[in-house]
C-alpha positions as CSV (number, residue, x, y, z in Angstrom):
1,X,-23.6,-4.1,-30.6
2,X,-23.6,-5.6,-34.2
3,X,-22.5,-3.4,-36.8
4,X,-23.7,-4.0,-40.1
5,X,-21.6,-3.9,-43.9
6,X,-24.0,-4.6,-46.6
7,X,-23.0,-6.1,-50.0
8,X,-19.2,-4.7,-50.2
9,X,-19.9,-2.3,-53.2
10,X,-19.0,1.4,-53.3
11,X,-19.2,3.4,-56.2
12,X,-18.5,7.4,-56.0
13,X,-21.2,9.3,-57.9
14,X,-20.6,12.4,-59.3
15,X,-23.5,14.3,-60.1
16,X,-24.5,15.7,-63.1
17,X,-25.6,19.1,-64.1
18,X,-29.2,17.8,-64.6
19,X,-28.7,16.3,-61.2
20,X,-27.4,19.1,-59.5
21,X,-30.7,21.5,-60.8
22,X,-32.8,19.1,-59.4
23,X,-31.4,19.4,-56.2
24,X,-31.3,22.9,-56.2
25,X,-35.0,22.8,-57.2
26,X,-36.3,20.8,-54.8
27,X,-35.5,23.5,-51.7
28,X,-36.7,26.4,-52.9
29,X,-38.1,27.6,-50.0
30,X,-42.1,28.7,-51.3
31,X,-43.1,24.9,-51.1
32,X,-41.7,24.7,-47.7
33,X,-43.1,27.7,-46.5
34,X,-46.5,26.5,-47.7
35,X,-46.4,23.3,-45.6
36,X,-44.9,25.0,-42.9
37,X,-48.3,27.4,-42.4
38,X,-50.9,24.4,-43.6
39,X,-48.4,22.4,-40.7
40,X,-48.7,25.6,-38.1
41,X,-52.8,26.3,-39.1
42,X,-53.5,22.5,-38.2
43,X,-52.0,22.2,-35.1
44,X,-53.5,25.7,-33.9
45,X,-56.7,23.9,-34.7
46,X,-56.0,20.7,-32.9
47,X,-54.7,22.3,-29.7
48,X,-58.0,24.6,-29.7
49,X,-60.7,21.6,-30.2
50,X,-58.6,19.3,-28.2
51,X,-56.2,21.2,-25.9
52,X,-54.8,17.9,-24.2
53,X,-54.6,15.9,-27.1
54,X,-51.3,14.7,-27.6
55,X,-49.5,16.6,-31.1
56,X,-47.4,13.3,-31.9
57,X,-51.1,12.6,-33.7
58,X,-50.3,15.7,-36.0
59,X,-48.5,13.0,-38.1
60,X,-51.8,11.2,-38.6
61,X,-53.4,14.2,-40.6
62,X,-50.5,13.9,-43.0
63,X,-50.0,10.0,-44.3
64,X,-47.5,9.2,-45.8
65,X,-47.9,7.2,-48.9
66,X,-46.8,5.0,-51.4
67,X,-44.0,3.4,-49.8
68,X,-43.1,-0.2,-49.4
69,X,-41.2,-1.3,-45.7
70,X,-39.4,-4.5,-44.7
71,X,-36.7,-5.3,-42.3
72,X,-33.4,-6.8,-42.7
73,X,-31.2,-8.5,-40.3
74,X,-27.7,-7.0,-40.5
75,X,-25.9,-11.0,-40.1
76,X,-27.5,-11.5,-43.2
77,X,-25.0,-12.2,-46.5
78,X,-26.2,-11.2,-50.2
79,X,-27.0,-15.0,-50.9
80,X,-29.1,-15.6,-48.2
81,X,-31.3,-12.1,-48.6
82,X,-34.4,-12.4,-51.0
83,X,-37.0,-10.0,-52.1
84,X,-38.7,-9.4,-49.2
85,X,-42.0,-7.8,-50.8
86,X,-43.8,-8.5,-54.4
87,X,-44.9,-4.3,-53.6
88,X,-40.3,-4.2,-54.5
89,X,-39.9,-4.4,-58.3
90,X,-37.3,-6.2,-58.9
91,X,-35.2,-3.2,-60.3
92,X,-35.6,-1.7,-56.6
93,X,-34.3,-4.6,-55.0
94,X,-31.3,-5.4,-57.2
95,X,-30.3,-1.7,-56.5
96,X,-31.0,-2.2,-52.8
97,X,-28.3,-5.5,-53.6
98,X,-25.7,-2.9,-55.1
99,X,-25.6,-0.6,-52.4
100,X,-23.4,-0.6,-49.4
101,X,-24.5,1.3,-45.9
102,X,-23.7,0.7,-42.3
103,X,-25.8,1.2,-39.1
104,X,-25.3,0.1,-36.0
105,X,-27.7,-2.4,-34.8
106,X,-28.5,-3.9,-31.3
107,X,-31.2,-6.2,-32.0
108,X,-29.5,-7.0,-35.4
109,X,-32.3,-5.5,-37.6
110,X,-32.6,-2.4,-39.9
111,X,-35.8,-0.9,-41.0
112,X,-35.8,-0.2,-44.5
113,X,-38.3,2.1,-46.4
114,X,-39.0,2.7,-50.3
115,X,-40.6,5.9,-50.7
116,X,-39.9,8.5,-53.4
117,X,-38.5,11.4,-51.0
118,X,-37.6,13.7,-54.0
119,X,-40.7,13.8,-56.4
120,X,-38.4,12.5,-59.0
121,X,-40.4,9.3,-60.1
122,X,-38.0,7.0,-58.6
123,X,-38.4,5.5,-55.1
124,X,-35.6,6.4,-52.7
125,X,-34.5,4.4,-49.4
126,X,-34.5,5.4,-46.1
127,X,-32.9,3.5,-43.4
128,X,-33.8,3.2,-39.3
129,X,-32.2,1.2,-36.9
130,X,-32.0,1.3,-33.1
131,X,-28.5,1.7,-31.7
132,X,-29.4,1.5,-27.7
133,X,-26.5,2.9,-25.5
134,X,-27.1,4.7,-22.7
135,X,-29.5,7.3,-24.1
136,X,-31.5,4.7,-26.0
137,X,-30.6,5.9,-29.4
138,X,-32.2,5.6,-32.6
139,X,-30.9,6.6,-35.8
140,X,-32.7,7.4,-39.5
141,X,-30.6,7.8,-42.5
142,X,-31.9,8.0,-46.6
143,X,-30.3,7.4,-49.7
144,X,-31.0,8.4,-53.0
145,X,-31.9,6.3,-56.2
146,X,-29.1,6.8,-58.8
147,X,-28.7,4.6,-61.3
148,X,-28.8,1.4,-60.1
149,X,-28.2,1.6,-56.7
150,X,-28.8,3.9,-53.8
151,X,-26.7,6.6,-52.8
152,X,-25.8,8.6,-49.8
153,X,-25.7,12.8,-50.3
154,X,-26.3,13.9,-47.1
155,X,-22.4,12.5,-45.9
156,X,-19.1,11.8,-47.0
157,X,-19.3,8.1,-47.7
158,X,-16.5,7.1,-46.8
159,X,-16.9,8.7,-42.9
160,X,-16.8,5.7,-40.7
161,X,-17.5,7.8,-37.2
162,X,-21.0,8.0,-39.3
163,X,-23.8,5.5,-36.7
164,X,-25.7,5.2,-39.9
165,X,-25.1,5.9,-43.6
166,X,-26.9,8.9,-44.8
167,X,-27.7,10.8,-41.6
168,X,-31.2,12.7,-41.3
169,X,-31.7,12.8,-37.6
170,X,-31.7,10.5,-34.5
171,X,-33.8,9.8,-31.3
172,X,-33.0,9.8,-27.9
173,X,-35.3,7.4,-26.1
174,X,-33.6,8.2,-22.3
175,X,-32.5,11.9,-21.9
176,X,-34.8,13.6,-23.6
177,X,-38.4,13.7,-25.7
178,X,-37.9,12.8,-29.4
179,X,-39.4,11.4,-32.2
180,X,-39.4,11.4,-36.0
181,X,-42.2,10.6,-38.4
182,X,-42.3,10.9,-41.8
183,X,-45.6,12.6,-43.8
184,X,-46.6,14.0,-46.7
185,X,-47.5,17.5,-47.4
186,X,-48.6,19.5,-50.6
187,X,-46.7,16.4,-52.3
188,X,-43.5,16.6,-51.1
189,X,-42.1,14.2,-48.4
190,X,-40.7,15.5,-44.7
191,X,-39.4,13.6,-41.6
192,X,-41.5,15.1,-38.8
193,X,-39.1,15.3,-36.1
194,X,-39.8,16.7,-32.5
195,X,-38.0,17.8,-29.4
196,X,-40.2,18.2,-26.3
197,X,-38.6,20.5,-23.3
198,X,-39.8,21.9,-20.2
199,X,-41.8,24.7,-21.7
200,X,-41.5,24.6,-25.4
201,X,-42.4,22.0,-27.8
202,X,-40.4,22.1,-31.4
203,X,-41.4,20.8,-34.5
204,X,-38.9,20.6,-37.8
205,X,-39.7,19.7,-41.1
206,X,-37.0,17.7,-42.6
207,X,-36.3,17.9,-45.9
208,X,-34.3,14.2,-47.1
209,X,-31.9,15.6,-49.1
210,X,-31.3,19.1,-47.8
211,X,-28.6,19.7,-45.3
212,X,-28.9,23.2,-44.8
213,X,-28.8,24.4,-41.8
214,X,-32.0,26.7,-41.5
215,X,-34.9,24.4,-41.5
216,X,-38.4,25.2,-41.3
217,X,-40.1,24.7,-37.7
218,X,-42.9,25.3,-35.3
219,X,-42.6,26.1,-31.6
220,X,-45.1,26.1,-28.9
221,X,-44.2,27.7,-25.8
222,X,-45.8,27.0,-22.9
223,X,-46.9,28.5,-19.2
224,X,-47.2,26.1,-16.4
225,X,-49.9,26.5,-13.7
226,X,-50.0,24.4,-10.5
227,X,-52.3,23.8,-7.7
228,X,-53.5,21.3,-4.9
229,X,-53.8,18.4,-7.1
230,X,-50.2,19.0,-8.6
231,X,-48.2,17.5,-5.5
232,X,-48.6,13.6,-5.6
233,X,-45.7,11.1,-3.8
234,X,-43.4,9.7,-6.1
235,X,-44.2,6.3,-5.9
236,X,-48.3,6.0,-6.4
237,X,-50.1,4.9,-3.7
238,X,-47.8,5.9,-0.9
239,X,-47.6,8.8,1.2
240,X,-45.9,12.4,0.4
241,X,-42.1,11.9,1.9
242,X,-42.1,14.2,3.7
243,X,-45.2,14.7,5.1
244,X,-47.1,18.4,3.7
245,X,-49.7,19.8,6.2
246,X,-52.4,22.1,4.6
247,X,-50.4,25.7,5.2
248,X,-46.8,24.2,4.0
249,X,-48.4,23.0,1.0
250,X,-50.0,26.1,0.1
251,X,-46.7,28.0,-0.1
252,X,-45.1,25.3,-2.0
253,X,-47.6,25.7,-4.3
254,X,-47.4,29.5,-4.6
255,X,-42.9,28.8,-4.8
256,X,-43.8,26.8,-8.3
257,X,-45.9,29.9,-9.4
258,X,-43.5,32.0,-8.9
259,X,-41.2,32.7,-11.7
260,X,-38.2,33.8,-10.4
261,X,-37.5,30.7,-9.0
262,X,-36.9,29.7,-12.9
263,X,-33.8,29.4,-14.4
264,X,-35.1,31.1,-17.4
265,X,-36.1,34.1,-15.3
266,X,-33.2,34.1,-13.2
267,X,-30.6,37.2,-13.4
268,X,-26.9,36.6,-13.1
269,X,-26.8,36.1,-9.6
270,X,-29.5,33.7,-7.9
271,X,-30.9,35.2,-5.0
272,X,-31.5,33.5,-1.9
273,X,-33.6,30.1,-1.4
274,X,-33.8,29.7,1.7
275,X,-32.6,32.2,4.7
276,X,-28.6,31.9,5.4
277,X,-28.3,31.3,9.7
278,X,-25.6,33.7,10.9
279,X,-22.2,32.9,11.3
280,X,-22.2,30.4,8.0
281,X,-19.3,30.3,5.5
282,X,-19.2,32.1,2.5
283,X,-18.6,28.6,1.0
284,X,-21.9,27.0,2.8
285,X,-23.9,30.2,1.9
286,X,-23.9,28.8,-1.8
287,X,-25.7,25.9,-0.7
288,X,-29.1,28.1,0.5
289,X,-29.0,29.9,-3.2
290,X,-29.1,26.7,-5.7
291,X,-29.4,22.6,-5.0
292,X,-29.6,20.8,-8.6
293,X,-28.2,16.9,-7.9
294,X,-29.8,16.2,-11.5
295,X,-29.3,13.5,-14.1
296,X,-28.7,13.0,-17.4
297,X,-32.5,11.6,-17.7
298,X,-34.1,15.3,-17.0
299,X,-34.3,18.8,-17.2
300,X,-33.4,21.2,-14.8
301,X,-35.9,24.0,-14.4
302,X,-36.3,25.5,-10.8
303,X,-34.9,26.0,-7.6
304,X,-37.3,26.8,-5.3
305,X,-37.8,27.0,-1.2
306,X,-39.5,24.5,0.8
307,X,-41.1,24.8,4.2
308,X,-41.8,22.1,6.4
309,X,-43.1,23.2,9.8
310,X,-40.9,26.7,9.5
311,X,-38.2,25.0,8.2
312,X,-36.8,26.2,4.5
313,X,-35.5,23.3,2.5
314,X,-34.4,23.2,-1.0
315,X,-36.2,21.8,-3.7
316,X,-34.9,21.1,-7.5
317,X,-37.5,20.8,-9.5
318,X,-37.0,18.8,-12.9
319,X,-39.0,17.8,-15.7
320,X,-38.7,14.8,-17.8
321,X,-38.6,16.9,-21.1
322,X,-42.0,17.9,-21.1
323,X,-43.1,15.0,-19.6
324,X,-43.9,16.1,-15.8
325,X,-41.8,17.2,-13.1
326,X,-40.3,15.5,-10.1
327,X,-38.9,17.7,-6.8
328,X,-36.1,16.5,-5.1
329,X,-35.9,18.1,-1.3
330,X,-32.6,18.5,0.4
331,X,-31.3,20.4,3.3
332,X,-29.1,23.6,2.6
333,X,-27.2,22.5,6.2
334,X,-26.1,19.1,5.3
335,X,-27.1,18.9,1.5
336,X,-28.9,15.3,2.7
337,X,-31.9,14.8,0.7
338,X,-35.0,14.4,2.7
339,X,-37.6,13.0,0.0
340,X,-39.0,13.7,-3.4
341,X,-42.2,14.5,-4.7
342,X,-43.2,13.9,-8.5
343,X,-45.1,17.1,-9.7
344,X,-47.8,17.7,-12.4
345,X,-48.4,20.9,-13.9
346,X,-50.7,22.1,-16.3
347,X,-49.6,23.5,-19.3
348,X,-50.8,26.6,-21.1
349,X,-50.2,27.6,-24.1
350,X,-48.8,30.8,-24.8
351,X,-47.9,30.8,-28.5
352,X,-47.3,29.3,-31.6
353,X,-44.6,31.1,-33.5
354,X,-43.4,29.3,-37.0
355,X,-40.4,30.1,-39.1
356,X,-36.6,28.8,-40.6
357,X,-34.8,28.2,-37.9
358,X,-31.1,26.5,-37.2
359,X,-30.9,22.9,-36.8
360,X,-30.5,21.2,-33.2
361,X,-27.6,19.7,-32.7
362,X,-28.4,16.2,-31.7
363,X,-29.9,16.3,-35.8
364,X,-27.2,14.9,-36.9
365,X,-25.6,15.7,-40.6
């Protein structure tokens, strides 16, 4: 892990009055709101001309422009960096050499982008590196043109838990279904970001320089429906393990319709999987009511019954996010699991429901 000090230089910035208003200015909510419902009225439209199209293209019908990007490595020492780019005037790059920022690196680079983010005439910088780890971690942070460097107003400066200076938001590539992309609507300059789940998809609009808490966003729930073709073995071309004759796979496909094997239909006290033999333990009861092993990597989403030749096994079903579902069978006996199968449902789309709402906590401030 390389962690990254550039050009030792830290000036505290105070702003100004004039400085303050245009902050203050630039989140009034009307412009937002507008670009929220243009944002909400083309997606409708792309999801009802091209219901399987992927919405990460959303970004694509909302460039972003004027900006100038280049990449840095973080060994690099102020006498060996030069002006990467004739598109950098050479005002921008000698504020880019009086500004200090940190990210954690693990291939050594950060990704750095000019772009005025504030409609203030000046071009502002905004900073991406990836930080691997466990959950495969990327990180975006931006920094505002004052004076003659580049600031950071979204954090205290001087926090050194911070993985990159100026925090907007961060990407988990392992653990969960996220991305950011930045576009440009009515004028003014967002990072798209988006968290995929189970059965809702969320889109925020990211404001640079705004660290309120309500943001404006766009979710689109979802209904899943599954049938013959849903049930595939978990490693392609082999063979279901365990095997599924015609009438056991029939009810397993009815236990994934059913909803009240959901954990977001469940009521307080999860009723019974599969059938509890007489003369079990109050203690091994518990095991024919709920079976999650689970990971980090997925989402839990179902418990529901599995019958193999009038057997009832357990089966956790889990979703990568969004991203299909695996089913891992075990018996309520023993606990021992018995095989997996990887699971494809297709989603529906219930609604699409817009407003301000409170930011998720892996956005980090």
């Amino acid at each position: 892990m390389n962690r990254v000090l550039l050009f030792p230089i830290l000036i505290f910035f105070i702003a100004s009055p004039l400085f303050a208003a245009q902050l203050r200015s630039q989140h009034d909510v009307e412009p937002d709101n507008s670009a929220l419902t243009l944002l909400h009225n083309t997606m409708a439209e792309m999801l009802q001309n091209e219901p399987r199209q992927g919405l990460e293209k959303i970004a694509d019908k909302f460039p972003l422009t004027n900006y100038t990007e280049f990449t840095i490595n973080t060994e690099a020492s102020i006498k060996t960096i030069k002006k990467p780019s004739t598109k950098i005037s050479n005002d921008e790059w000698q504020a880019f050499i009086n500004t200090t920022f940190s990210a954690d690196s693990e291939n050594g680079e950060v990704n750095c982008k000019l772009v005025d983010l504030d409609g203030d005439g000046e071009r502002d910088l905004i900073i991406s590196n990836y930080s691997g780890g466990t959950g495969l971690f990327s990180y975006t942070g931006v920094l505002k043109r004052v004076g003659n460097k580049f600031v950071d107003i979204n954090n205290n400066a001087e926090n050194d838990t911070q993985v990159i200076t100026g925090a907007l938001y961060s990407e988990n590539g392992r653990g969960a279904n996220q991305w950011g992309q930045w576009v440009r609507i009515n004028e003014r300059v967002y990072a798209l970001w988006f968290n995929g789940e189970y059965d809702e998809d969320t889109f925020y609009l990211l404001r640079p320089f705004n660290t309120n808490n309500k943001i404006p966003g766009i979710t689109i729930y979802y209904q899943y429906e599954y049938d013959n073709s849903s049930i595939e073995p978990q490693d392609e071309g082999e063979q279901l393990n365990p095997a599924l004759n015609d009438h056991d796979k029939n009810q397993l496909i009815k236990s994934l319709n059913t909803k009240k094997y959901y954990f977001n239909k469940q009521k307080e006290e999860q009723e019974t999987i599969c059938p509890i033999p007489a003369g079990t333990s109050s203690e091994d009861a518990a095991n024919y009511r709920t079976e999650i092993a689970g990971s980090y990597v997925t989402q839990p989403v179902a418990v529901i019954p599995v019958w193999l030749n009038g057997t009832c096994f357990i089966g956790s079903v889990e979703s990568y996010f969004g991203r299909g579902e695996l089913m891992t069978i075990s018996s309520p006996k023993d606990l021992n699991i018995i095989g997996t199968y990887s699971i494809t449902g297709l989603r529906h789309i219930k609604s699409i429901k817009s407003g301000w709402k409170s930011r998720e906590e892996n956005i980090p401030l």
